[in-house]
Backbone bond lengths (Angstrom), bond angles and torsions (degrees), N, CA, C in turn:
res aa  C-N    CA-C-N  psi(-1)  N-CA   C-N-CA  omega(-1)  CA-C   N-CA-C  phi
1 X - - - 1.456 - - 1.526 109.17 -
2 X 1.424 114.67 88.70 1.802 105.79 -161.82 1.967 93.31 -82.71
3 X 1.299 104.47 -20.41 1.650 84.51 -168.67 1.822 102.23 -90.95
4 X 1.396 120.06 29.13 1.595 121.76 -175.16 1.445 98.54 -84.50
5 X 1.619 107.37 127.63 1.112 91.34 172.90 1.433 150.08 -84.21
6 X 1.427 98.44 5.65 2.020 102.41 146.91 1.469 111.53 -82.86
7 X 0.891 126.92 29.50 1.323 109.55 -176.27 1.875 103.00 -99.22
8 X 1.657 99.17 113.88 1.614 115.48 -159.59 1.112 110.25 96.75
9 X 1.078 132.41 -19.94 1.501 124.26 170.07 1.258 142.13 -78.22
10 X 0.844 126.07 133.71 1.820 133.72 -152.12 1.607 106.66 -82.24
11 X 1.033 121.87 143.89 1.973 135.83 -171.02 1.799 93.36 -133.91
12 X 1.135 112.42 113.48 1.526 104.71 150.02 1.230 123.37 -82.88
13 X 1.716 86.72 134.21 2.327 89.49 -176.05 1.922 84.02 -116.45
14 X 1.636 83.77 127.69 1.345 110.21 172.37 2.300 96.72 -77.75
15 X 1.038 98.60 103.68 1.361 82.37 171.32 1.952 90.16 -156.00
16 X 1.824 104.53 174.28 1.164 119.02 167.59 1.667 120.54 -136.71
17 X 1.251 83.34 -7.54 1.888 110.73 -179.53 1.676 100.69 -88.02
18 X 1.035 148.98 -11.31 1.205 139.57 162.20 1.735 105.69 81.56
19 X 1.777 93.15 44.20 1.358 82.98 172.95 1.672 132.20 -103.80
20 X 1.326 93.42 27.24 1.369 103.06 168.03 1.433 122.56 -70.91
21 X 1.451 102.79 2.46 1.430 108.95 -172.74 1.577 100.15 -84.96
22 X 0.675 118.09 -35.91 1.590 136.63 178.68 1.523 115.73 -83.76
23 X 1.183 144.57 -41.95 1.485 161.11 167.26 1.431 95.85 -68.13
24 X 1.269 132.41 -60.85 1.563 113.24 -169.42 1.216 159.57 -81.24
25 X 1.453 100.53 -2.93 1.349 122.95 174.85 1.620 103.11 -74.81
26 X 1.864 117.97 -58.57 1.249 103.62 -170.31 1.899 118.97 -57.10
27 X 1.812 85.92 -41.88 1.953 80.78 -176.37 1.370 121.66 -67.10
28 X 1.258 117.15 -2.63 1.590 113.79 160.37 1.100 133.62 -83.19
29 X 1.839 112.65 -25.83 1.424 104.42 -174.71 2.020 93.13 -78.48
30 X 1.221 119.98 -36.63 1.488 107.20 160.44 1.730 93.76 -157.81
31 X 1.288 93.92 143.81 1.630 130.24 34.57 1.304 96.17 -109.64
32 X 1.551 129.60 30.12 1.826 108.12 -175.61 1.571 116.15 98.03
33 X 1.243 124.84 -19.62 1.481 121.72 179.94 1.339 115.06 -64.41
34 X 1.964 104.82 134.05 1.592 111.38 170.53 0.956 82.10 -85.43
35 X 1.529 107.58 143.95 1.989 121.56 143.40 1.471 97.11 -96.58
36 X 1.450 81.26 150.81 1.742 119.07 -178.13 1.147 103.02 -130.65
37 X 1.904 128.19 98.50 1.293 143.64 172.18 1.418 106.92 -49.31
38 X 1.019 139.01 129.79 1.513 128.91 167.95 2.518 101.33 -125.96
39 X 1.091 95.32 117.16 1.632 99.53 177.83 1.495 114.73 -50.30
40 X 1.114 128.65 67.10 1.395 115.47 -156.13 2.012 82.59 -114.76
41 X 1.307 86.52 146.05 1.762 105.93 -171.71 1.453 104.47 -77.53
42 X 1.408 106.18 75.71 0.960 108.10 163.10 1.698 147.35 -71.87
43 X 1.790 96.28 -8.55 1.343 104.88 164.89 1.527 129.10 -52.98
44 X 2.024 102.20 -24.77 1.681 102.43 177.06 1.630 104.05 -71.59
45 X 0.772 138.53 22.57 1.640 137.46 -175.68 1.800 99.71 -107.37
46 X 1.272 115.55 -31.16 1.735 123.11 176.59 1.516 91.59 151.03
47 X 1.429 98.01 165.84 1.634 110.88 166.31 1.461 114.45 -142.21
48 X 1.534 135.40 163.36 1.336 111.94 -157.60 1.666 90.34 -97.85
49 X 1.097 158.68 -19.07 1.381 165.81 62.32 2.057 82.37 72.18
50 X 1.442 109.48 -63.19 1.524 111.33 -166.24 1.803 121.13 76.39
51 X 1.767 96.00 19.08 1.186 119.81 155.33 2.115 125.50 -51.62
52 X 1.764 76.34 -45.66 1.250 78.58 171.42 1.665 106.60 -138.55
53 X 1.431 120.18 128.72 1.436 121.29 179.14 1.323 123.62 -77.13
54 X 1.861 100.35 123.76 1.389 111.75 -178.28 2.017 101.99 -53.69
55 X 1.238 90.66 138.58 1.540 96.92 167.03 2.032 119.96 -112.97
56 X 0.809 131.85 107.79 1.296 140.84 -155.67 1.463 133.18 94.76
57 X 1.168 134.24 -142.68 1.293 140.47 169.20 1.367 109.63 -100.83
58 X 1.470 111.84 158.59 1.396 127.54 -169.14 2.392 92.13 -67.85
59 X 0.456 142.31 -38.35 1.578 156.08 169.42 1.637 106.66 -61.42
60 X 1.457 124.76 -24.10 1.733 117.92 -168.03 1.360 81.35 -105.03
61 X 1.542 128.96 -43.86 1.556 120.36 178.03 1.238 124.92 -66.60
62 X 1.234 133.13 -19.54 1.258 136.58 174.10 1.246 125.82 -84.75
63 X 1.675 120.31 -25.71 1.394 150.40 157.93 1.553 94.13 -54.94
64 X 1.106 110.99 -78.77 1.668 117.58 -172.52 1.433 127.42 -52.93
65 X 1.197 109.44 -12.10 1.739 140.85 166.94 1.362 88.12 -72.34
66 X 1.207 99.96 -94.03 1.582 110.88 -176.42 1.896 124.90 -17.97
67 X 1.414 106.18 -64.26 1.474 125.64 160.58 1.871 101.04 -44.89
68 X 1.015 141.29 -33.35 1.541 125.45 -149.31 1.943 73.47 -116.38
69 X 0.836 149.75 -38.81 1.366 139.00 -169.76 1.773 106.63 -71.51
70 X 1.877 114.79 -42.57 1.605 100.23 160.15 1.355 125.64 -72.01
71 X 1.128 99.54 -25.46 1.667 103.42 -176.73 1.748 109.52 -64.11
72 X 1.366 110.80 -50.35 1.695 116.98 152.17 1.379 136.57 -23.72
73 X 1.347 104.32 -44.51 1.739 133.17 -165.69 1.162 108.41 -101.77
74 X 1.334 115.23 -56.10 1.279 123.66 -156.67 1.894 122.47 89.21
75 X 1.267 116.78 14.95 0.947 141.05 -175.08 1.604 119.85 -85.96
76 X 1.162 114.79 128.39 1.673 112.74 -168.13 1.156 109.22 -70.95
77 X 1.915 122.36 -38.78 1.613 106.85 166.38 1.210 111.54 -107.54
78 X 1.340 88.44 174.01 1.392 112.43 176.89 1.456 122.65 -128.80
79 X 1.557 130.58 166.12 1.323 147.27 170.42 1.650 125.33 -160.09
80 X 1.092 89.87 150.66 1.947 93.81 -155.33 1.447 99.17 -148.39
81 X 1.182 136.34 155.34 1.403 139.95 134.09 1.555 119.36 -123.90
82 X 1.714 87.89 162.55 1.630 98.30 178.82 1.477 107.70 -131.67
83 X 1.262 127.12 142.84 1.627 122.81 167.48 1.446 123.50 -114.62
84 X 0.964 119.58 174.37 1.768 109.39 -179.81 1.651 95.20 -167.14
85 X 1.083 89.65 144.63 2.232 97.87 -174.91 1.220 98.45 -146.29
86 X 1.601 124.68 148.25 1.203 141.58 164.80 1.339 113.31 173.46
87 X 1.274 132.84 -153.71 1.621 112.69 167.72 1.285 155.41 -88.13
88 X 1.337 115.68 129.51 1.270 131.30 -138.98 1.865 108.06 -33.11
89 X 0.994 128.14 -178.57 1.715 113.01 -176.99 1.664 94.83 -106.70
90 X 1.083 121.38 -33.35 1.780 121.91 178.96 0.957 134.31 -115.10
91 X 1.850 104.83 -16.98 1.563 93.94 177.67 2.068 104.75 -114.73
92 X 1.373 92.93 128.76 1.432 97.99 -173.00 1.668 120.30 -64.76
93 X 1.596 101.03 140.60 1.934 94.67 -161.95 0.949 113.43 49.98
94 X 1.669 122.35 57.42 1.299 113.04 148.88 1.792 104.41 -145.67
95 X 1.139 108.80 163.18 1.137 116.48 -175.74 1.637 104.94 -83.75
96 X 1.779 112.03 158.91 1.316 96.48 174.44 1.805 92.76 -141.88
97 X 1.389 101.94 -167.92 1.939 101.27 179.77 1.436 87.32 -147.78
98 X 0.800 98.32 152.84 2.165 119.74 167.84 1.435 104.86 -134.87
99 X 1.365 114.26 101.45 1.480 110.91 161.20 1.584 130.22 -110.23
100 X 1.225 120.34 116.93 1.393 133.15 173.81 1.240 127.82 -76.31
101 X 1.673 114.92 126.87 1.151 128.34 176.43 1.634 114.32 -92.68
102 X 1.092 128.30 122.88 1.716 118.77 159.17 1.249 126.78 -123.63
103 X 1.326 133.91 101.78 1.169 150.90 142.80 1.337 134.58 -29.53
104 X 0.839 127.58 133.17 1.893 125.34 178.11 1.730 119.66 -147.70
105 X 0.847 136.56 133.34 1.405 155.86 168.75 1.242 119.62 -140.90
106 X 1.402 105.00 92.17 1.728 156.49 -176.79 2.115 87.73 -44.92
107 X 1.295 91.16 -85.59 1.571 102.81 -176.16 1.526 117.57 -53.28
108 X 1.315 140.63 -7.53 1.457 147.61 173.67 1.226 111.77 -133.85
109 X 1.429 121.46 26.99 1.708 157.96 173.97 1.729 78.09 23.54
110 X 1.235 119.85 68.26 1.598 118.21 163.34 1.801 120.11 -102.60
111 X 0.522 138.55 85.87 1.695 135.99 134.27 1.145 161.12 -51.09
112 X 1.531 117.84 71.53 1.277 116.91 -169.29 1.771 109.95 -125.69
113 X 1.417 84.67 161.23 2.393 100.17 -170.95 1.457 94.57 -132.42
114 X 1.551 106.66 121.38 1.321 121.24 152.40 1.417 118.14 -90.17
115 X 1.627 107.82 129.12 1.483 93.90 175.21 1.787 98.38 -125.76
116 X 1.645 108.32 166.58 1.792 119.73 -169.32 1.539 80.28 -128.82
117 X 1.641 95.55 136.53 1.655 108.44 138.21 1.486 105.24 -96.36
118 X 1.476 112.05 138.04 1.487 124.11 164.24 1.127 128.83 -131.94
119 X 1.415 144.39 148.82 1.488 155.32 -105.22 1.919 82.34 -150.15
120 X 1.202 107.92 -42.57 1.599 125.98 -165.44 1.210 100.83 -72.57
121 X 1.776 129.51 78.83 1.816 108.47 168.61 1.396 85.02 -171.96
122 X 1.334 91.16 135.27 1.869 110.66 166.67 1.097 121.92 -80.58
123 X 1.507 114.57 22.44 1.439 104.48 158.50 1.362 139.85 -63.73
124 X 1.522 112.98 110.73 2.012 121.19 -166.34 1.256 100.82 -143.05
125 X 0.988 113.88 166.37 1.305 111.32 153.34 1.941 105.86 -150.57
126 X 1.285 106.94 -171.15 1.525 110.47 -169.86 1.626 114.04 178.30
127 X 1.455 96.66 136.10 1.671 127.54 -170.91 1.588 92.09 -85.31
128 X 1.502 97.95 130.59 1.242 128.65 -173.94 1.327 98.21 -100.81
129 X 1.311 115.65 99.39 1.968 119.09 152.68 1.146 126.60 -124.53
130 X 1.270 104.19 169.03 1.650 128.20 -147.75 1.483 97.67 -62.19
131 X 1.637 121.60 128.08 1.511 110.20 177.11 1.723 119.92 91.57
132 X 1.253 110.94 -7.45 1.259 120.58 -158.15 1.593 105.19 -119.61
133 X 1.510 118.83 132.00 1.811 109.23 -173.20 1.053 98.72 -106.51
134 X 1.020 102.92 144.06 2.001 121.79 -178.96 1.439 117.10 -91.99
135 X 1.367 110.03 -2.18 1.059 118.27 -174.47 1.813 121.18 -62.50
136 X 1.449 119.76 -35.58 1.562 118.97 172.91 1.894 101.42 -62.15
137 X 1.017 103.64 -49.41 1.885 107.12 -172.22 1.698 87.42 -42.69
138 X 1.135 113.24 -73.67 1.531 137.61 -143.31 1.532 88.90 -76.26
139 X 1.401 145.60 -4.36 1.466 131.14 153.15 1.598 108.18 -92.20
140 X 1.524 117.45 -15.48 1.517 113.43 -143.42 2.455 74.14 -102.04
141 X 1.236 104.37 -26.96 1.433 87.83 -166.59 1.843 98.79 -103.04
142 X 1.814 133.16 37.72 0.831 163.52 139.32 2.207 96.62 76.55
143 X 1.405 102.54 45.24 1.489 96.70 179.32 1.527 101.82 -89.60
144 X 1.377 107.27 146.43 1.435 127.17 36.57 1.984 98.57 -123.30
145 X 0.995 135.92 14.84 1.483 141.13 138.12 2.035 125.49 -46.46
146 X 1.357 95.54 -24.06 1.379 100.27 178.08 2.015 92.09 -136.88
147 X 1.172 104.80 108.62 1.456 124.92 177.31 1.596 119.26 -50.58
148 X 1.477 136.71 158.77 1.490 134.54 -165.49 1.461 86.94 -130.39
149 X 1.545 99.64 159.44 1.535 119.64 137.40 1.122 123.76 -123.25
150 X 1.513 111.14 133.85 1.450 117.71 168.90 1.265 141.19 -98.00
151 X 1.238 119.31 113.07 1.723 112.67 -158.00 1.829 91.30 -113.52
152 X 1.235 109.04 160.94 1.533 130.38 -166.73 1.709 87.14 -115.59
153 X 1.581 103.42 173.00 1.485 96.59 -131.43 1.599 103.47 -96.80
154 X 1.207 125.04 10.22 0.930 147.42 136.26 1.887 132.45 -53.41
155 X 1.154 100.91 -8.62 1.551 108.19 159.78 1.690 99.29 90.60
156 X 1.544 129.84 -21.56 1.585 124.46 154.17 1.224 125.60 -35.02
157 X 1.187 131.06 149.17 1.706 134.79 152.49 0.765 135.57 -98.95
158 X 1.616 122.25 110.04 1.402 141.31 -145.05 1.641 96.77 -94.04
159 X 1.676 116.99 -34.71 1.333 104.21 169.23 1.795 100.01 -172.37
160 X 1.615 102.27 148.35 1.933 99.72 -178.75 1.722 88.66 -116.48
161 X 1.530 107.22 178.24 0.584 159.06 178.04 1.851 92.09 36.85
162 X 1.460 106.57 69.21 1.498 103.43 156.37 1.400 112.76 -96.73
163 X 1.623 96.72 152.79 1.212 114.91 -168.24 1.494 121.26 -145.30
164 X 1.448 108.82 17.32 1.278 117.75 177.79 1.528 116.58 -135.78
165 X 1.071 111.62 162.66 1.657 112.53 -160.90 1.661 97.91 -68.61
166 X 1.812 119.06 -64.16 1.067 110.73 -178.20 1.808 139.67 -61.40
167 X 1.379 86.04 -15.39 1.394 81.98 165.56 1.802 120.01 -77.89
168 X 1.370 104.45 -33.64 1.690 115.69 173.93 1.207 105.47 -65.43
169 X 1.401 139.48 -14.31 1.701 126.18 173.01 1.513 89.76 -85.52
170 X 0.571 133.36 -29.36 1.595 110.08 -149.53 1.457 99.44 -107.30
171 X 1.109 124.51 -7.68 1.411 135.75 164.57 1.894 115.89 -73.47
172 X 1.233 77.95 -62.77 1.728 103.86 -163.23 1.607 103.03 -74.36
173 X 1.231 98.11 72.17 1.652 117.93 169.49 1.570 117.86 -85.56
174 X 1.378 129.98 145.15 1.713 116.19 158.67 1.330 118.75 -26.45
175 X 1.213 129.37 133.08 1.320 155.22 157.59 1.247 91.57 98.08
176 X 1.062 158.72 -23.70 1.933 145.22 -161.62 1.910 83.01 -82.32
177 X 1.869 86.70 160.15 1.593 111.18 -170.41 1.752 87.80 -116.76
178 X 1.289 98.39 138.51 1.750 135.91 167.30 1.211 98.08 -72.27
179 X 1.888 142.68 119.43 1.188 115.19 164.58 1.487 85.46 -125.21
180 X 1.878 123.78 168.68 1.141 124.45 162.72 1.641 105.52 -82.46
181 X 1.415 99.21 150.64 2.143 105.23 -174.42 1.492 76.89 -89.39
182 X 1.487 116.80 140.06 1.508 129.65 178.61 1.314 88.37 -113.22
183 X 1.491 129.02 11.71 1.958 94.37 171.88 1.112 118.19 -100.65
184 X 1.373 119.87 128.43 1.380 124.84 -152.31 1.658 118.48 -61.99
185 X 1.156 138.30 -1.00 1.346 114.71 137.53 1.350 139.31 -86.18
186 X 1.119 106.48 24.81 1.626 120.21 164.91 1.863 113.57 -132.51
187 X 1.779 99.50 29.62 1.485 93.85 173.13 1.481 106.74 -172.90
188 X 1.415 98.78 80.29 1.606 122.26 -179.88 1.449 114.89 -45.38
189 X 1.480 109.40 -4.81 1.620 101.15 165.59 1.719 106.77 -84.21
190 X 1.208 87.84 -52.29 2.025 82.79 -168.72 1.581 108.91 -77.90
191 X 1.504 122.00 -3.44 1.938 124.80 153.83 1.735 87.94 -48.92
192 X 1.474 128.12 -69.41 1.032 133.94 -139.84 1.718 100.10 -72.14
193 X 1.136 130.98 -24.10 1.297 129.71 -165.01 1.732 86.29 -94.46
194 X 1.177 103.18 -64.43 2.163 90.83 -179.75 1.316 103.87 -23.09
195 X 1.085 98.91 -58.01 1.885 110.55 -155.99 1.609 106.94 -51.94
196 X 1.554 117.05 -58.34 1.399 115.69 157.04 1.396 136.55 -24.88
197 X 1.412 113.19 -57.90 1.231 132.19 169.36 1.571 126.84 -57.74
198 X 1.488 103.07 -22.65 1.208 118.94 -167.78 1.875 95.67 -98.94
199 X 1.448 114.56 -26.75 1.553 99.31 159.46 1.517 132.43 -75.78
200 X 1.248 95.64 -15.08 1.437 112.95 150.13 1.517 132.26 -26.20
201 X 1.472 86.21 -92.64 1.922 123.18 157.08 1.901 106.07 -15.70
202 X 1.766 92.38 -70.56 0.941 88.73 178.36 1.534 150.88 -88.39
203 X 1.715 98.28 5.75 1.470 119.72 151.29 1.905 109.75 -66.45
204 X 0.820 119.86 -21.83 1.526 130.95 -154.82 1.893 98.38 -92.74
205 X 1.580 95.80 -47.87 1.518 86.62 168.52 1.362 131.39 -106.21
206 X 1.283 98.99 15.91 1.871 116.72 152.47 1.176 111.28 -56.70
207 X 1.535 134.41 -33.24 1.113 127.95 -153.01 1.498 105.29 -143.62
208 X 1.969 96.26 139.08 1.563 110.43 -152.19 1.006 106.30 -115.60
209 X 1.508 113.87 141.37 1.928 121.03 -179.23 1.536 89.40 -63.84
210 X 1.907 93.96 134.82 1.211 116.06 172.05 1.391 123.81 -75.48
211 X 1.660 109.80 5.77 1.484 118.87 169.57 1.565 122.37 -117.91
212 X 1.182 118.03 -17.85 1.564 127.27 167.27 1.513 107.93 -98.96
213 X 1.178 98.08 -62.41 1.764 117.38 -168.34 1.463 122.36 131.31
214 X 1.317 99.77 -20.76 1.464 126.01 -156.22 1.670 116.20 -62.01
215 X 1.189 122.07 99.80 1.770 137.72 -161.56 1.773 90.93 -27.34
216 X 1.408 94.96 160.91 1.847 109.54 167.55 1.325 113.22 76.30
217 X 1.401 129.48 29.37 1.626 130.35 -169.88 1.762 82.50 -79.61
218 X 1.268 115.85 166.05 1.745 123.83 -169.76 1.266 110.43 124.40
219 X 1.723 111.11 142.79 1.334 144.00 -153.24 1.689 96.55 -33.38
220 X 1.248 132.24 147.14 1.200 146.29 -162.92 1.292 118.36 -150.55
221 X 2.144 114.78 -9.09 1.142 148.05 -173.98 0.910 124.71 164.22
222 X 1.764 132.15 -164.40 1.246 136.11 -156.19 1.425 100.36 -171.69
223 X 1.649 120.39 147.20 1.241 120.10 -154.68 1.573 80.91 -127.71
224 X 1.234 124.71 119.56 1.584 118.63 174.30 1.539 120.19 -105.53
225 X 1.161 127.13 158.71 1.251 125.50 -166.73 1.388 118.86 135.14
226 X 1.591 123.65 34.92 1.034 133.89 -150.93 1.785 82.96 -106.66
227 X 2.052 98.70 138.43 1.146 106.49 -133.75 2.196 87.77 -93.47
228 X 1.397 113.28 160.29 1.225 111.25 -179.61 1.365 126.51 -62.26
229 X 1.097 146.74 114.05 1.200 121.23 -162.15 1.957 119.79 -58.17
230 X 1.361 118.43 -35.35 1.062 139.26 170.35 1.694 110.23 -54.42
231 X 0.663 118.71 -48.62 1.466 119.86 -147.40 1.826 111.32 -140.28
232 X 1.141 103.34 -22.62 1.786 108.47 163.30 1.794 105.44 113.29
233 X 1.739 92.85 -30.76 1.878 101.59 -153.77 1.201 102.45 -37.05
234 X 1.313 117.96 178.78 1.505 132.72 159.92 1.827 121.89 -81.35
235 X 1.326 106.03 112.46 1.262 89.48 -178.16 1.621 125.32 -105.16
236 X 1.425 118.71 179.58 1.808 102.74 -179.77 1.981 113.20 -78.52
237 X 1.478 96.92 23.82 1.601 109.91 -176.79 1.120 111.21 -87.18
238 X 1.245 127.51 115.18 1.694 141.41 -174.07 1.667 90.75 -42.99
239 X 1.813 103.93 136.41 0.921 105.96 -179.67 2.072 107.21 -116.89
240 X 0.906 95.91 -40.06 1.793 113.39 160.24 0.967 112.45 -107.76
241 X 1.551 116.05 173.57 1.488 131.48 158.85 1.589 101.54 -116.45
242 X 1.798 120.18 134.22 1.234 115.90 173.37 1.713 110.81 -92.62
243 X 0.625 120.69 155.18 1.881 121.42 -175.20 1.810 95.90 -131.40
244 X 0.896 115.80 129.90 1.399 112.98 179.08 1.816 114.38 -150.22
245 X 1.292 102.98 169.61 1.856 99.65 176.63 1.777 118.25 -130.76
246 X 1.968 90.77 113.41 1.250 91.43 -160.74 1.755 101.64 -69.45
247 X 1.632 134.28 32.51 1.317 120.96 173.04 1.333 104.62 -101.59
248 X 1.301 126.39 -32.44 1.206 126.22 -139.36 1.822 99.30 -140.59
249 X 1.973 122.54 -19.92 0.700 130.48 162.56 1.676 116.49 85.70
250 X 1.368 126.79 3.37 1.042 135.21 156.64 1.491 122.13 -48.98
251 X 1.515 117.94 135.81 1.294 116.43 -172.90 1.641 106.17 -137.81
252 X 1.495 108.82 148.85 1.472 96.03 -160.18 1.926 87.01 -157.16
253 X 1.539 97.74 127.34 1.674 101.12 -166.36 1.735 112.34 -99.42
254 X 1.490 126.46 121.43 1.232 111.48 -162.14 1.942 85.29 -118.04
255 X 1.852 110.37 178.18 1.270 103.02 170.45 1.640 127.98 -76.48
256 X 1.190 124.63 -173.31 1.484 129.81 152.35 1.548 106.77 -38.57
257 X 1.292 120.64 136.06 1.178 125.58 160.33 1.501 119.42 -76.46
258 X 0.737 120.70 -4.59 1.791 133.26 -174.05 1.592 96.85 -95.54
259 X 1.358 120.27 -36.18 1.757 116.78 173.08 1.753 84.55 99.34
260 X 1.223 129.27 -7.12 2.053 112.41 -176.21 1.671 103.53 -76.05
261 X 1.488 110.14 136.28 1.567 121.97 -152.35 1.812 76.30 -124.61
262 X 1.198 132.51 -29.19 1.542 120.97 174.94 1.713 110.52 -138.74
263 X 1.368 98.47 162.36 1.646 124.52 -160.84 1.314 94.79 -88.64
264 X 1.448 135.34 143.42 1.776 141.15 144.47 1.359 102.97 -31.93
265 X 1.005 102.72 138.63 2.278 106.97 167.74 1.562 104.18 -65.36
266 X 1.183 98.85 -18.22 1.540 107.53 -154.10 2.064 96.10 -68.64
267 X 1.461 101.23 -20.67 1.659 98.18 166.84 1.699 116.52 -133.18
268 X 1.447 111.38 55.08 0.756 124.43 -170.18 1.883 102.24 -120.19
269 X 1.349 107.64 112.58 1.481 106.75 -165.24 1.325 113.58 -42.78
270 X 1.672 121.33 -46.08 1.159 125.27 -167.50 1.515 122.35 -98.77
271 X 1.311 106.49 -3.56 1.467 108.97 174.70 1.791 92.39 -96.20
272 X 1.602 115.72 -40.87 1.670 104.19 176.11 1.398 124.52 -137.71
273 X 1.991 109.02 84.34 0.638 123.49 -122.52 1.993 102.28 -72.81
C-alpha cells in the first residue's frame, strides 16, 4: 500500500521480549510501518511469574505499554501487547491464550486493541514426584526450545526461563512445580500467535472509516438477535457485525461473514427451553 499513510513511518513497540520479531514483518508488508523496539520495563505492568500483579485488563495494560513506549521515543504511535493463559473458556481441560494488541495514534487521537482466543499454546505445567519422569510433560510442552519455570513447593521461583537439561535436573526435585515461561521470547508458540494477531492489526489498519478516512475502521461490536430458524424468536446468536471508528466514532452495521441468516433451535430459548 505505497500511498498508506504509515507507510515509512515509525511505531514504538514498548517491549523486552523481542517481539518485534513477530509484529514486524506483517506491519510492513501493510500498511508499511517501521517498528522501533524501545527496552522499556515492561515487567512493572505484571509478570506471568505473579511477581508482579497485573493491574487492569489485558487491553488497559497493553494501552499503557503502548503510552510508556511514545513517551520513551517521542513517537506519535504506539504498539504494545499483552497475553494471559489459563483455562481455555470452551473447551474443557484444555489450556487456552488471549493475546492483546494495542495500537495508538497520538495525532488522529485513535485507539484501538485487538484481542485472539487461541487453542495454540503450551501452556502446562507439572508436579515433580519422587520416581516419576517428566519427560512426556517436557516433550508435550516442546522444551528445551520453549523455556520452564521452576517454583519449590511453596509456590516461590527458584528459577525462569530454563532451558537446559542440566540445569532442570538439579532443579526439578520432588515437590517443586514445572511451569511453561509464557514470555514470548522463550516460547515460540505464543511468538507465533502475536505474529497472527499482528496480521490482523494490520488488516485493520488497511482499512479507512468511510467518514473521516482515518486507518483501523473494524468491528467495535455485535448486534445479537439472530432469528431461530424454527420458530423466528430472537436468539443470543450474533445477528450483525458492527464495524465502527474509534477516531471519529462512526459506526456502520454489515452481515455475518459466514452468510447464516438463522440460529439452530437447538439454542433457541423457546424452541429449547
Amino acid at each position: 500500500m505505497a500511498d498508506h499513510p504509515y507507510r515509512g513511518v515509525q511505531v514504538a513497540l514498548a517491549t523486552q521480549h523481542g517481539k518485534e520479531r513477530a509484529l514486524a514483518p506483517p506491519l510492513a508488508r501493510r500498511p508499511g510501518l517501521i517498528i522501533v523496539p524501545l527496552a522499556i520495563d515492561t515487567d512493572a505492568f505484571g509478570t506471568f511469574t505473579g511477581s508482579v500483579t497485573r493491574t487492569g485488563t489485558a487491553a488497559e495494560v497493553a494501552l499503557a505499554k503502548a503510552r510508556a513506549g511514545m513517551a520513551a521515543s517521542g513517537l506519535s504511535l504506539g504498539l504494545a501487547s499483552e497475553g494471559s493463559f489459563g483455562p481455555h473458556p470452551w473447551l474443557p481441560f484444555g489450556a487456552g491464550g488471549v493475546e492483546t494488541l494495542a495500537f495508538i495514534d497520538a495525532l488522529r487521537r485513535n485507539e484501538l486493541t485487538l484481542s485472539a482466543v487461541s487453542r495454540r499454546t503450551n501452556y502446562a505445567w507439572h508436579d515433580v514426584a519422587a520416581n516419576a519422569n517428566p519427560a512426556p510433560f517436557l516433550r508435550r510442552i516442546g522444551f528445551p526450545a520453549h523455556a520452564l519455570v521452576v517454583r519449590d513447593g511453596d509456590g516461590g521461583v527458584l528459577a525462569s526461563g530454563v532451558q537446559d537439561e542440566a540445569t532442570l535436573a538439579r532443579l526439578a526435585i520432588p515437590g517443586t512445580r514445572l511451569e511453561t515461561d509464557m514470555r514470548a521470547h522463550l516460547n515460540p508458540t505464543r511468538m507465533a500467535a502475536i505474529r497472527a494477531l499482528a496480521g490482523q492489526l494490520a488488516a485493520r489498519l488497511a482499512t479507512f472509516c468511510p467518514a473521516c478516512g482515518c486507518p483501523g475502521f473494524g468491528m467495535v461490536d455485535v448486534a445479537r438477535g439472530l432469528p431461530c430458524a424454527s420458530c423466528g424468536s430472537a436468539t443470543q446468536g450474533v445477528q450483525t457485525i458492527i464495524d465502527g471508528c474509534n477516531a471519529c466514532g462512526f459506526q456502520a452495521s454489515r452481515p455475518r461473514p459466514d452468510g447464516l441468516t438463522a440460529a439452530n433451535p437447538a439454542s433457541c430459548d423457546w424452541c429449547n427451553p
